[in-house]
Backbone bond lengths (Angstrom), bond angles and torsions (degrees), N, CA, C in turn:
res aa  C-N    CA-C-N  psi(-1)  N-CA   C-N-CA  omega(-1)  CA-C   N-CA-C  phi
1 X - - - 1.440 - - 1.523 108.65 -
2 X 1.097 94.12 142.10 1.802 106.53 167.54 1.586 139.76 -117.31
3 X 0.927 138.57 106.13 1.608 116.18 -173.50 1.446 106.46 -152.04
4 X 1.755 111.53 119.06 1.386 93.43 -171.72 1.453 108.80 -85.60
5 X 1.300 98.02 -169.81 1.762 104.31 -154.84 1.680 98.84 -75.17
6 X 1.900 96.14 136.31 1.424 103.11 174.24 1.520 102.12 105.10
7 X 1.354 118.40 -27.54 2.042 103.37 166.52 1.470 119.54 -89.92
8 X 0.952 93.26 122.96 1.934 114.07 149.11 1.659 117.05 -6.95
9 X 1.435 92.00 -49.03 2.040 94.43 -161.16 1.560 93.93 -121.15
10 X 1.646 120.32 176.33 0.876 154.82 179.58 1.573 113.65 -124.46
11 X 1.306 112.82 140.36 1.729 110.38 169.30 1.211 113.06 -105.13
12 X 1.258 142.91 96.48 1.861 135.72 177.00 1.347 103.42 -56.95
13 X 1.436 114.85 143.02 1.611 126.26 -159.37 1.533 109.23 -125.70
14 X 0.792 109.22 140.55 1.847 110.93 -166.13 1.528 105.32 -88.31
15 X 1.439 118.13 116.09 1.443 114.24 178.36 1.926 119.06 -18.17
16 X 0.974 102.15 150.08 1.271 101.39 175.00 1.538 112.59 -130.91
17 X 1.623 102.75 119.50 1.671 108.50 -166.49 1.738 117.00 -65.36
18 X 1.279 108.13 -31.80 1.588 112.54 174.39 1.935 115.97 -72.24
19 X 1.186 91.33 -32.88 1.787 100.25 164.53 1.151 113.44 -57.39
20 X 1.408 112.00 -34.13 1.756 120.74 -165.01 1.412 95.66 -77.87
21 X 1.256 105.67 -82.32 1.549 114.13 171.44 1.365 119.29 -14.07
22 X 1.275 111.69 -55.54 1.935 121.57 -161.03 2.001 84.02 -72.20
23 X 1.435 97.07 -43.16 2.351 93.75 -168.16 1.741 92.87 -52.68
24 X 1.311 113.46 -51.04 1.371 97.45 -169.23 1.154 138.91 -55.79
25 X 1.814 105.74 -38.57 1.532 137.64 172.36 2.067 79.51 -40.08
26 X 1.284 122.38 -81.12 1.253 133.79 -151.10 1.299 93.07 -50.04
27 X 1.106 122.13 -63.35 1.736 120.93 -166.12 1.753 105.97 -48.73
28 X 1.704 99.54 -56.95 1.987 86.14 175.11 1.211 121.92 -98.10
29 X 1.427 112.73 54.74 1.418 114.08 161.71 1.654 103.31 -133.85
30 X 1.359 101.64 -12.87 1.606 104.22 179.83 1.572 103.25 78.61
31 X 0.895 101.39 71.23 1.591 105.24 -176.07 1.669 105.83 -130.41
32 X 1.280 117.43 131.07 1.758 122.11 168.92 1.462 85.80 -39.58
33 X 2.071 104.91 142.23 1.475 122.64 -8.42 1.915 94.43 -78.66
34 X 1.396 132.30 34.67 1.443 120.37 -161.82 1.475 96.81 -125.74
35 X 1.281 127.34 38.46 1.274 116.64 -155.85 2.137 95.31 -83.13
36 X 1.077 104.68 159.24 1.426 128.44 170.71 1.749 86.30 42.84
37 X 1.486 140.31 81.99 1.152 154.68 162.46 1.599 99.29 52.74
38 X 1.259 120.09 48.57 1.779 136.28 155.89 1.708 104.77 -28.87
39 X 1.187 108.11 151.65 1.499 87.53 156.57 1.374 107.74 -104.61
40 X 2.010 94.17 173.79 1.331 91.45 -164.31 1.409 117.94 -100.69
41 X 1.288 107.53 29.78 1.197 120.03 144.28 1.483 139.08 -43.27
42 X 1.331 110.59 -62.75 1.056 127.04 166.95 1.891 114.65 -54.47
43 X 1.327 101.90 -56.36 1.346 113.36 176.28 1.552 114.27 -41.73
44 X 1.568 96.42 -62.60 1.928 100.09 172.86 1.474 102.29 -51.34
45 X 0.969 123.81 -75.60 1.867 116.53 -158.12 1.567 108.30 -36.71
46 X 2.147 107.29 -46.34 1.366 98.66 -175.25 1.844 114.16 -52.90
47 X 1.334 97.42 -34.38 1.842 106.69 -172.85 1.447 89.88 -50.62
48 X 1.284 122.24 -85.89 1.683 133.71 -145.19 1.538 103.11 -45.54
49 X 1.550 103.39 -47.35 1.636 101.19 -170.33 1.773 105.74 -60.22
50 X 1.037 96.98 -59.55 2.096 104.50 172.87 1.227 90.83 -43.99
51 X 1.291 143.67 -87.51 1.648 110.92 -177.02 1.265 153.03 13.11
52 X 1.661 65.13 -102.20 2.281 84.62 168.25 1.500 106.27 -54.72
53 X 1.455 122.41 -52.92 1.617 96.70 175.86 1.332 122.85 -74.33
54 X 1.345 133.36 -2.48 1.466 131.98 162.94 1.433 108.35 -56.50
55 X 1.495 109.52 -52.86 1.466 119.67 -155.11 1.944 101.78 -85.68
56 X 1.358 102.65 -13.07 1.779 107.21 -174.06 1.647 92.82 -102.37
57 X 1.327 114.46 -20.57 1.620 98.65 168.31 1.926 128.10 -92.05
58 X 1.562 99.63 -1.41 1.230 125.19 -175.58 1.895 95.01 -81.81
59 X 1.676 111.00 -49.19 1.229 108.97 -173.54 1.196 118.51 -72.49
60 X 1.763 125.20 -3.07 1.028 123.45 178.93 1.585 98.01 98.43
61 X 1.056 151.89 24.12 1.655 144.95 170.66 1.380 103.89 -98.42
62 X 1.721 89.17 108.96 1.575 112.98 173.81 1.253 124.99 -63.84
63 X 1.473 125.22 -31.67 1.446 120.83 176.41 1.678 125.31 -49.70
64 X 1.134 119.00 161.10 1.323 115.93 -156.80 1.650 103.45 -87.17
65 X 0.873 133.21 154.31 1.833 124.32 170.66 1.501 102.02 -137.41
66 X 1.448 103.73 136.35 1.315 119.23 -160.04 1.398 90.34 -133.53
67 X 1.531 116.13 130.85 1.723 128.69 155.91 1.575 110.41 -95.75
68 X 1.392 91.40 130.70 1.606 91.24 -172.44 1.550 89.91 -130.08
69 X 1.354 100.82 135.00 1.839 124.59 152.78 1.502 119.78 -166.54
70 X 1.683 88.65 151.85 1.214 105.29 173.71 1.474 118.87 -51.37
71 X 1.367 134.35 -40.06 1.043 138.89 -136.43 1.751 96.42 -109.48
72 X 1.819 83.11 96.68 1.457 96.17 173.77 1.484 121.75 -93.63
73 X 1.335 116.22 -1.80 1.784 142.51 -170.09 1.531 83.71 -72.16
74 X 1.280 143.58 -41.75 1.898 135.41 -139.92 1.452 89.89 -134.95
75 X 1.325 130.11 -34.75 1.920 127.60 -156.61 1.581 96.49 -98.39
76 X 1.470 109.04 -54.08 1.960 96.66 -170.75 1.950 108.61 -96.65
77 X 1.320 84.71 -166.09 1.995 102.52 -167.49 1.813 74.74 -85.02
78 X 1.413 97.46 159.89 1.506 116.42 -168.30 1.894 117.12 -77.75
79 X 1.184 88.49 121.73 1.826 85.57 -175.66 1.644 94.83 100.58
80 X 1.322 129.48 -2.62 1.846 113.32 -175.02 1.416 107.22 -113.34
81 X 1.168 116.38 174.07 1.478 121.93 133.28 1.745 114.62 -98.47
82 X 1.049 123.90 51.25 1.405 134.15 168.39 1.213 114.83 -118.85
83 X 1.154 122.68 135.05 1.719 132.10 -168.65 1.243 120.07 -57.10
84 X 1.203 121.70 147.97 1.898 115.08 -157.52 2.147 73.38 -63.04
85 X 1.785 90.87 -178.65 1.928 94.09 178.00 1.333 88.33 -86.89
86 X 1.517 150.60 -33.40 1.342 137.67 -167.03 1.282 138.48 -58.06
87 X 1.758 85.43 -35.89 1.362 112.36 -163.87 2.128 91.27 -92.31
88 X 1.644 98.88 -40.26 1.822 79.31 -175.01 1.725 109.50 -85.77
89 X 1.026 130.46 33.45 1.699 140.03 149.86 1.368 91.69 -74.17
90 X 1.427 134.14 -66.71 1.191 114.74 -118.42 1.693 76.38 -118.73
91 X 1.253 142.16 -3.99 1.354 141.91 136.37 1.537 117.31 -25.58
92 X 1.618 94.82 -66.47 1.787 109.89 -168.97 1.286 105.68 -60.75
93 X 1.367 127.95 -31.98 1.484 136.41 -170.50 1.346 109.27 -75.65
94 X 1.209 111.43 -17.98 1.759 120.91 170.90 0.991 122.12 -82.94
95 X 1.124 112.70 -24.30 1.937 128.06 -152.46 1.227 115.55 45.98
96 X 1.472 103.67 53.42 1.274 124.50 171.11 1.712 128.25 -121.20
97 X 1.844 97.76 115.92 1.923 96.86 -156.80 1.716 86.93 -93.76
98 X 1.625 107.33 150.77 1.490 115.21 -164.63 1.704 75.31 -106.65
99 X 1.595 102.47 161.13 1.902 120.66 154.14 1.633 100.88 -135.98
100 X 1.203 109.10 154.51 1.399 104.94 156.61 1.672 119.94 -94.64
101 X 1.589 115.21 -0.85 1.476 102.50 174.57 1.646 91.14 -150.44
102 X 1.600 104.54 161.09 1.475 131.69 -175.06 1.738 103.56 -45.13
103 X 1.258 117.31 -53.95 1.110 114.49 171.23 1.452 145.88 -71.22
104 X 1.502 112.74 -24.11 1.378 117.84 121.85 1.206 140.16 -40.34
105 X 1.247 117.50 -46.76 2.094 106.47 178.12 1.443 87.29 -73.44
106 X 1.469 138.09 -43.48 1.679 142.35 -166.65 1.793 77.14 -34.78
107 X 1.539 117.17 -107.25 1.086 116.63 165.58 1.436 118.61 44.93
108 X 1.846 96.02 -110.16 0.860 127.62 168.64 1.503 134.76 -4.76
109 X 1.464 89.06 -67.95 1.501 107.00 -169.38 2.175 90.38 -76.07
110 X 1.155 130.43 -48.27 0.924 130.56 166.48 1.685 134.08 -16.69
111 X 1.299 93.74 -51.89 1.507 127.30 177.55 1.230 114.60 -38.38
112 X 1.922 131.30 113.60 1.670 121.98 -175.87 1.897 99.42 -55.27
C-alpha cells in the first residue's frame, strides 16, 4: 500500500516480478538489507519501495518520500544510523531520503 501523507485512501499494488527478482539478486549476493544471508524480506520491501519512488519520480511527483525503519542491523554501515553505501546509491537514484526513526523522516519530510 501507498498513500502519501494527508490522504484518506490507500492504493494496493500488484507484486512486481522485477522487484522480486532484483530482492533476490540482494539476498544471494549478500547485499544490504540481505547482508550475511538477510532475509529476503527485507530485501523485497527495499525493492518495491525504490520502485514506487523511481516510478513517482519518473511521473514528475514532487513530494518528498521518505523510507523509514527501525532496523539499522540490515539498512545502515555497521555501528551507524547511516545507510549501508549500497543501499544509499541506489536510494539517491530514487529520490528517496532513508531515517532510521518516525521522527526523523517527520523531520524530513518537513524540511524547505
Amino acid at each position: 500500500m501507498i498513500c502519501p501523507v494527508g490522504c484518506d485512501a490507500a492504493s494496493h499494488l500488484d507484486p512486481d516480478h522485477d522487484c522480486i527478482i532484483r530482492a533476490h539478486g540482494r539476498a544471494s549476493n549478500d547485499l544490504a538489507p540481505s547482508l550475511k544471508g538477510g532475509e529476503i524480506k527485507d530485501a523485497t520491501i527495499a525493492e518495491e519501495c525504490l520502485e514506487v519512488s523511481r516510478r513517482l519520480y519518473v511521473t514528475g511527483y514532487a513530494p518528498k518520500r521518505v523510507f523509514c525503519t527501525s532496523n539499522i542491523n540490515d539498512y545502515c554501515e555497521r555501528g551507524s544510523s547511516r545507510l549501508h553505501p549500497s543501499l544509499a546509491v541506489d536510494f539517491a537514484a530514487a529520490s528517496l531520503i532513508f531515517a532510521a526513526n518516525l521522527p526523523w523522516a517527520v523531520n524530513e519530510i518537513k524540511k524547505p
